[in-house]
N, C-alpha and C positions, 0 to 999 in steps of 0.2 A: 721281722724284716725279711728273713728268708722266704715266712708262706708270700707276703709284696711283691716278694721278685719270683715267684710262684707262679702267682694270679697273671702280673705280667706279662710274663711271657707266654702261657698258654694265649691270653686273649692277642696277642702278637701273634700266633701261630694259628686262632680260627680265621683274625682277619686277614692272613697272607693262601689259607686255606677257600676263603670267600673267594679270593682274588680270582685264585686259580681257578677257582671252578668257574667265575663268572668268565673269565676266559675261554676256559673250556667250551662254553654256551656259546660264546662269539665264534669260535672258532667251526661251530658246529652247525651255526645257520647260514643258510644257504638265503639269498636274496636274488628274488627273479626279476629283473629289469626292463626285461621283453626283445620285440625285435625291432630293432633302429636301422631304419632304410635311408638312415639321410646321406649315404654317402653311395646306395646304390646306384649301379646302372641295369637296364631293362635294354634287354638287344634283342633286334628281330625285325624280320618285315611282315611278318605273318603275324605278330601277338600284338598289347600294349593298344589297340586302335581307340580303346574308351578312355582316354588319358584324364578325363574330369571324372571320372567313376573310378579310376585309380589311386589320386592325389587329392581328397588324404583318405576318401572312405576304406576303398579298401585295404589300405595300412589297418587304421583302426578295426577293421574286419578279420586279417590275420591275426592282429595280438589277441581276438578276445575270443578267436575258434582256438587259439593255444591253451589259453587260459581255461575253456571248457573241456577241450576233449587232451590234454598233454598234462596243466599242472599235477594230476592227480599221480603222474610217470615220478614229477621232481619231485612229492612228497613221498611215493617209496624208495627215490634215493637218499634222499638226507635226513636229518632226525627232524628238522627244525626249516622251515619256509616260511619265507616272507614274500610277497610283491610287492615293488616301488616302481610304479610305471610313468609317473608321469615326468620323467625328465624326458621319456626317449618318447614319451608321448609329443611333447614340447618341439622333439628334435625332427619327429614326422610329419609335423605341421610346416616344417617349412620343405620338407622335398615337394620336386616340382615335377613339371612335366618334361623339363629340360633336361631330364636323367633319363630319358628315352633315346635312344640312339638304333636308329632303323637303317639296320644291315646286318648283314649276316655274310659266315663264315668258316673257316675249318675249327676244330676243335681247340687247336695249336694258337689261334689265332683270337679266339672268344673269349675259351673257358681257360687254359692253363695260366695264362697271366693272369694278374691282378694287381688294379690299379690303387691298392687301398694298402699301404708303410706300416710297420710296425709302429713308426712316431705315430701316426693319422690315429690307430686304433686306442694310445694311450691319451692323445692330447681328446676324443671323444669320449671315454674313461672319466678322464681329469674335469670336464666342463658338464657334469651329471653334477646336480643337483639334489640331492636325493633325503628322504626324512629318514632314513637308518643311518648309523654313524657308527656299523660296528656289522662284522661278518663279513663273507664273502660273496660274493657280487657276480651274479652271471647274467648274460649280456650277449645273442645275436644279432652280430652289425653285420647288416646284409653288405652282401659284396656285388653280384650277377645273380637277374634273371635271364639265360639263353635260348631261346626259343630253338634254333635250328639244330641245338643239342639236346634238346629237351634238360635241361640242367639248372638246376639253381647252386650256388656256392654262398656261403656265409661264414664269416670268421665264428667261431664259438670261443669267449673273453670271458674268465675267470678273475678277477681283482678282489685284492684286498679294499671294503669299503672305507678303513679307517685313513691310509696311506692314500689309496687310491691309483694304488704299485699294479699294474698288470702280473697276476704269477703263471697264467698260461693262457694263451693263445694257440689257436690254429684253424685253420681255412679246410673250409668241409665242404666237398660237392658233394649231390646228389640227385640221381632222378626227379624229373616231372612228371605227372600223371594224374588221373582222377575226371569227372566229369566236370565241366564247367571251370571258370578263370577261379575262382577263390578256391577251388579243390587242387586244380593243376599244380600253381602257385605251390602250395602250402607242403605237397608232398613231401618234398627235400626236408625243410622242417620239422616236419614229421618224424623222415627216418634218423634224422639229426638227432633230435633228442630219443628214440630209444637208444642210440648207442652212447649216450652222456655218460654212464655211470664211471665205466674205466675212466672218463678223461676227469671226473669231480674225483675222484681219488687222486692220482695225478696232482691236480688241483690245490686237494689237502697238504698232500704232503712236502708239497713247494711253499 
């Protein structure tokens, strides 16, 4: 009887030991979801004038120069990467040209505000679709492209994919530059993700 309750409880303690580690592994993958422009705005009198060469090619054009020349940044950040693109794929297909807005302005006036709620950025969180059901879920929801600032701004969204809880948030500008529209664009992006690593910790530990 006693070896019974032996056997038992050890196989009670690899399967609670499974558990954990399988946890561990969720905990520990990272899921790239891409860049979702569906709630940006594009300001400027001077940019934006190819608006049918914007809506959707080159959406589809920045996620997949991310995907060549950046995934390789997220893979030496975290142990374990995934990509699930095609919700915020889904959600790019329908911005329009109607998120062009031609004027310009002071800094104050462009770039510091932002038109895009803490609710906005979980209820577009919440309505991803996605084929992982486990890890952590990063996700740039564009905010502003500024032409007269040269600036683009992007929230960079962390979530749990199980909950589908936001655990960090935050609005990142940064410089335009480069030769031609899809380099300009993408710059900020860019500098975004080299400085990810601090905020995935962060991330973690929330």
């Amino acid at each position: 009887m006693e070896r019974i309750l032996i056997t038992l409880l050890l196989s009670a303690l690899g399967v609670a030991g499974a558990v954990r580690a399988q946890e561990a592994r969720s905990a520990d993958m990272l899921v790239w979801c891409g860049l979702d422009y569906s709630l940006v705005k594009m300001i400027g009198t001077l940019d934006f004038r190819q608006p049918d060469q914007i809506f959707p090619g080159m959406l589809l054009t920045w996620n997949g120069l991310l995907m060549k020349e950046m995934l390789p940044q997220l893979e030496k950040m975290a142990k374990s990467v995934r990509t699930d693109l095609k919700a915020v794929e889904a959600n790019n297909a329908k911005a329009s040209t109607t998120q062009i807005q031609r004027e310009d302005g002071t800094r104050d006036e462009m770039v510091t505000p932002s038109h895009i709620s803490q609710a906005d950025l979980a209820n577009v969180v919440r309505a991803y679709e996605l084929k992982n059901d486990k890890g952590l879920g990063l996700v740039f929801i564009m905010d502003r492209l500024v032409k007269a600032q040269e600036t683009g701004c992007m929230y960079v969204v962390f979530f749990d994919i199980a909950s589908r809880k936001v655990v960090l948030s935050e609005r990142v500008c940064a410089g335009a530059g480069g030769m031609g529209f899809r380099n300009y664009w993408f710059r900020p992006i860019k500098d975004t993700v080299k400085k990810l690593p601090k905020r995935y910790k962060q991330a973690k530990r929330a």
